[in-house]
Steps between C-alpha positions, in 0.01 A plus 500: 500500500223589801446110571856466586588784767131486678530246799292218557325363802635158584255189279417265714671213279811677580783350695464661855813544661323501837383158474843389312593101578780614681847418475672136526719656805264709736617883511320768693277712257623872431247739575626752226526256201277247401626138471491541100726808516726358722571201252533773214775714737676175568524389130631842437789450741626180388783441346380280209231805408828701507707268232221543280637831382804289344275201365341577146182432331643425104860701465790461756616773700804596329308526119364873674382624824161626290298144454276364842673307705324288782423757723380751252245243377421429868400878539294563189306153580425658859387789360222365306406259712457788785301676257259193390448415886364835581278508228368206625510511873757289567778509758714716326850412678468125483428540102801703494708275739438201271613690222824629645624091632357365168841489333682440789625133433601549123917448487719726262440545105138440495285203350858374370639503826197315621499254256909443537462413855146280500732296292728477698291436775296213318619213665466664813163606525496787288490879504181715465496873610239593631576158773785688538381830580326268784792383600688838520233676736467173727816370501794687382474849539701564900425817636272415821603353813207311555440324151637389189359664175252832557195302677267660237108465588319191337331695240802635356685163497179375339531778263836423413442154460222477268616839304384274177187333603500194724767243480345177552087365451454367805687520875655178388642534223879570625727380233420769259654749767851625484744369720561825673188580594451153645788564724331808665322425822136485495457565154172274467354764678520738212177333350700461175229312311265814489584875366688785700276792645374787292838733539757222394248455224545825432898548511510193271291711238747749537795381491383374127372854431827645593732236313312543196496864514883545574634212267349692226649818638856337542492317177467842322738706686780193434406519127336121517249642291343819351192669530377388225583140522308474827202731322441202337337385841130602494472552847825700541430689137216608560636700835786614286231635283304690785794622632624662150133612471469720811900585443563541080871654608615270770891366501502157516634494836197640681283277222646222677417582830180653445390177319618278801358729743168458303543122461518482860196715575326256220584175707426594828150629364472133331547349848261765702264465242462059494540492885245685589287342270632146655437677877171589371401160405673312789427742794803334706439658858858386605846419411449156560213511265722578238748267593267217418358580193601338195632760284632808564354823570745740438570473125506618144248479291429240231510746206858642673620151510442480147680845459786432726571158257697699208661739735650206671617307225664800354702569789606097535609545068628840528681512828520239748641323159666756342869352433687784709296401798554123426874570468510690848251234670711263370799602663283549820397126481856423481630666773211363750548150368878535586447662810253164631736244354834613690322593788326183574804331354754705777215616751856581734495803251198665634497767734536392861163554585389308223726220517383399856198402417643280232503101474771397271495522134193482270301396834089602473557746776798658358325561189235684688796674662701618165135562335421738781870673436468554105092649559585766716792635285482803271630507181778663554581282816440168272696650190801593792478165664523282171821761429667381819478150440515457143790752394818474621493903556164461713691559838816709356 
């Protein structure tokens, strides 16, 4: 565990928060925080990064207060991404400030509740979270006097942007962008046809480490699965195994945690372990060095890739599948689909603030309006709305 408390001098392919691009509206720089750390404090302070304690990742909120929600996930993802960075060099609190907004845009009840309202949003350009996240932290979020949204720095819009590689081949190549990232100003200037910096590389990395890692832990504890079902796993066996090994009288309790916790350690070794090897070859000797190579240098290994295959697939069979989640997502579905129809059906029924901005019914810009409305709800806020307007007790 040495590598990951001893500090680092800063690598020179780093993101340098002294020579930052700046923000789209000029602020004076803060003498005690760097650029970077102000985007992170900001993102903390918002009140989407706040609703993310309602949102959750696979079971809605009212099935038990014990599974991640949202903000949870958003944590544990910051954590290891902190840790990667300052193993190697990087800027520490823009690899954790990318991992805290990455999960900012998602709306209520998960991938179902993403899926419910990008089709509802299909004939109106669409619905993709992580535009969204854009569009939260440069357009909707209204807590400064001087700007809409937070006024982040470039490379943490970048960041946030390309959190999955880049989005188009070349600069021209605009129609495979979402609609709501097309809609944010300057947004060509996010370079989108090349890869994000070294720390969003590294946040994307893990935010997959920690999904994997506390799916498995989740699925368990909600009786998904056994022990021994997911045993069948090599990769995750054989930790199961180690762990038993070093601890013949464990309860199963800490046997699941210990196993995670050594999963976890497993991964981010993995990722040290290739990207050095890929700094090594490359010598980048800059962010923007990075940016334009054609493959990523913050990543897992080949033979990991392989590995992370069966664990995947057995998570997809065994729980994202599993027929009491696909009963509850169901529902969740249902109650987002509902929710679009009779708002952009009746958009006089949305809160004031909302309805302003609207155009009529099942108008392009309402849409945008009552797609805006459903993604920043909770599940409990979603599951309280579609009460008031769909039973005749909602209100009484």
């Amino acid at each position: 565990m040495g590598t990951f408390s001893s500090i680092r001098a800063r690598a020179v392919y780093a993101s340098d928060p002294a020579n930052c691009r700046g923000r789209r509206i000029a602020q004076p720089s803060a003498s005690e925080r760097s650029p970077f750390q102000r985007d992170k404090d900001r993102i903390i302070h918002s009140s989407a990064f706040r609703r993310l304690k309602g949102k959750t990742q696979v079971f809605v909120s009212h099935e038990g207060d014990y599974y991640r929600t949202r903000l949870t996930h958003s944590l544990e993802v910051a954590q290891i991404a902190r840790s990667i960075a300052r193993v190697l060099g990087l800027d520490e609190d823009l690899a954790e400030c990318l991992a805290l907004a990455h999960d900012l845009g998602h709306p209520p009840f998960g991938h179902s509740g993403e899926d419910a309202l990008a089709k509802g949003m299909a004939p109106y350009g669409g619905f993709d979270h992580n535009a969204q996240t854009l569009r939260i932290v440069e357009q909707l979020e209204s807590r400064y006097a001087e700007f809409d949204g937070l006024n982040l720095t470039w490379e943490t819009l970048e960041g946030i942007a390309k959190h999955n590689g880049p989005l188009v081949k070349s600069p021209s190549d605009i129609d495979a962008l979402p609609w709501a990232l097309k809609d944010l100003p300057e947004w060509e200037k996010l370079e989108l046809d090349t890869y994000a910096g070294p720390e969003a590389q590294v946040a994307a990395l893990a935010d997959d480490i920690a999904y994997n890692n506390h799916d498995i832990d989740d699925g368990l504890r909600a009786g998904l699965f056994s022990v021994q079902d997911v045993c069948e796993v090599p990769i995750v066996g054989q930790h199961f195994a180690n762990v038993r090994k070093r601890y013949p009288d464990i309860s199963e309790n800490r046997l699941i945690h210990e196993t995670v916790r050594d999963l976890i350690g497993y991964m981010v070794s993995d990722v040290l372990t290739e990207s050095r090897k890929r700094i090594t070859e490359t010598k980048p000797t800059s962010a923007d060095e990075i940016r334009n190579l054609n493959f990523a240098i913050i990543d897992f290994s080949e033979k990991f890739r392989h590995e992370e295959g069966p664990m995947r697939r057995f998570l997809h069979d065994n729980m994202y599948r599993h027929y009491k989640v696909n009963r509850m997502m169901g529902q969740a579905a249902r109650v987002v689909e509902e929710l679009f129809d009779q708002f952009i059906n009746n958009p006089d029924i949305l809160p004031t603030n909302y309805r302003i901005q609207c155009n009529g019914p099942r108008d392009k810009t309402t849409a945008r309006v009552v797609c805006d409305y459903i993604a920043s709800m909770t599940d409990s806020f979603a599951i309280n709305e579609h009460k008031k307007l769909f039973s005749v007790t909602g209100y009484l």
